[in-house]
C-alpha positions in Angstrom: -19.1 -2.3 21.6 -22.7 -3.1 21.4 -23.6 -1.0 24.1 -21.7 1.9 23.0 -23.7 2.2 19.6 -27.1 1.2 20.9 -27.4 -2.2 19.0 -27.9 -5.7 20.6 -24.4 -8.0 21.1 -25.4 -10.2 18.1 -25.9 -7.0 15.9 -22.8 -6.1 16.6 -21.0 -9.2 16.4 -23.1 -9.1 12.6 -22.1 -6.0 11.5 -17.9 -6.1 12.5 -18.0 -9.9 10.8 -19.3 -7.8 8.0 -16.5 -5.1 8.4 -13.6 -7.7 8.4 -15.3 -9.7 5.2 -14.9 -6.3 3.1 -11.9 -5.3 4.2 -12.7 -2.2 6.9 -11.5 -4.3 9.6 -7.9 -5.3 8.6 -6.8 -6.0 12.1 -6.3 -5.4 15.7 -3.6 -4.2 18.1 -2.4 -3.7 20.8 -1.4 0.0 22.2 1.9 -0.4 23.9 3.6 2.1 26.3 6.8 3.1 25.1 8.1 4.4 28.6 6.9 0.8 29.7 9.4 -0.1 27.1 12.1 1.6 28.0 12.0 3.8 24.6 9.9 7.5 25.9 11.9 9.4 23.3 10.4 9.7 19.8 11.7 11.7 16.6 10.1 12.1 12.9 13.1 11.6 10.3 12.5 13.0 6.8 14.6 10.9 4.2 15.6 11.7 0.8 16.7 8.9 -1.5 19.1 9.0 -4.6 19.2 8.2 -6.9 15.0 8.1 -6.8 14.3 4.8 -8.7 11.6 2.3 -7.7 14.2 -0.8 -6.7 16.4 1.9 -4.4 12.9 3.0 -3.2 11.9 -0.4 -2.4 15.3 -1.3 -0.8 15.2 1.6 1.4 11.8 0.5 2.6 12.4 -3.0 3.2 15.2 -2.1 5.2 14.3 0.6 7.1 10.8 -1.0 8.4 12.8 -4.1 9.6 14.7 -1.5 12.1 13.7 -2.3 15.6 13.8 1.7 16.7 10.8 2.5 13.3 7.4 2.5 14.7 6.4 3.7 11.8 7.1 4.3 8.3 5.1 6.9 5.4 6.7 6.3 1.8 6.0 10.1 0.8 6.1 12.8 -1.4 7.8 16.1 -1.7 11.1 17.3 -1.0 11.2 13.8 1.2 10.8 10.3 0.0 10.1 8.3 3.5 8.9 9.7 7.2 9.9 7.3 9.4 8.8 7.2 13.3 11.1 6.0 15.9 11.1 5.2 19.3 14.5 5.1 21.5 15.7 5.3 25.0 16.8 8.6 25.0 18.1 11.2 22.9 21.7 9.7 22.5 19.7 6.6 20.7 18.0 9.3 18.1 21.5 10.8 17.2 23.3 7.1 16.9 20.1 6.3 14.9 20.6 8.6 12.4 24.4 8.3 12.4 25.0 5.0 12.7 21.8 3.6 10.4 21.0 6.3 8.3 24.1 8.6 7.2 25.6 5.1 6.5 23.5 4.2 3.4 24.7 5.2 0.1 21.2 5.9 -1.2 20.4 8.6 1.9 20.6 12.0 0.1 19.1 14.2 3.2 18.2 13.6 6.8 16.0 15.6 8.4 15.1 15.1 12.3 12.1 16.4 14.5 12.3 15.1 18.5 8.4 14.8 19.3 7.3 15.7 22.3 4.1 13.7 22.6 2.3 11.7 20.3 -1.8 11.9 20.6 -3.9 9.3 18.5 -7.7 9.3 18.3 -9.6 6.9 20.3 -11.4 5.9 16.9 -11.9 7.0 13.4 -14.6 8.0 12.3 -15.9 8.0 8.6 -15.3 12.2 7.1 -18.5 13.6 6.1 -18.9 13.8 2.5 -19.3 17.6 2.4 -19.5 18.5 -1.5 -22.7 20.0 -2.7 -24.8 17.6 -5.0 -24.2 17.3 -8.6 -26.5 19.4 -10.3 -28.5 17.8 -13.1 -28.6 20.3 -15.6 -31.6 22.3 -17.0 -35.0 20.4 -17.1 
């Protein structure tokens, strides 16, 4: 890392320390191939939840992120209440997914699937440019 920003190995050791102690850095992870795995097929199900309260909110979520097929979950807003990400073998696995699991919970209004057909993440974030012109001061 220090030689990809220019700054000596104890600078940089310095300023992630500094990251992790205000919170920037929450963690590491590992980037796992999901043909590796045995699951190459992803979908994005849209899920609405009725009747909308905060405990049946809360229960869906608890539940659905301890699914071994989510890779991810988004609480939303919108016509959706929850986006969740999942990874299967094949598309068989998304259809019993959203039979079998989803369709079976009383609280699932709405189910809305979208296979993905590859999933690109950036390399790294970085910080958005604060692009807003300056305040002005007033008259002087």
């Amino acid at each position: 890392m220090a030689a990809k920003t220019g700054v000596s190995p104890s600078t940089s050791l310095e300023r992630v320390r500094l990251l992790r102690e205000s919170g920037v850095i929450t963690g590491y992870h590992a980037a796992v191939d999901l043909d590796a795995v045995g699951r190459p097929v992803q979908a994005l199900i849209s899920v609405r939840i009725r009747p909308p309260a905060r405990p049946v909110i809360e229960g869906f979520r608890e539940w659905a992120a301890r699914l071994p097929e989510v890779i991810g979950l988004f609480v939303t807003s919108g016509a959706h209440d929850f986006l969740l990400h999942i990874a299967v073998p094949d598309v068989n696995g998304v259809y019993a997914f959203v039979i079998d699991r989803l369709t079976e919970r009383r609280e699932v209004a709405d189910v809305q699937t979208t296979m993905a057909y590859e999933h690109v993440r950036p390399r790294r974030i970085d910080p958005v440019a604060d692009e807003r012109p300056p305040r002005s001061r007033g008259p002087r």
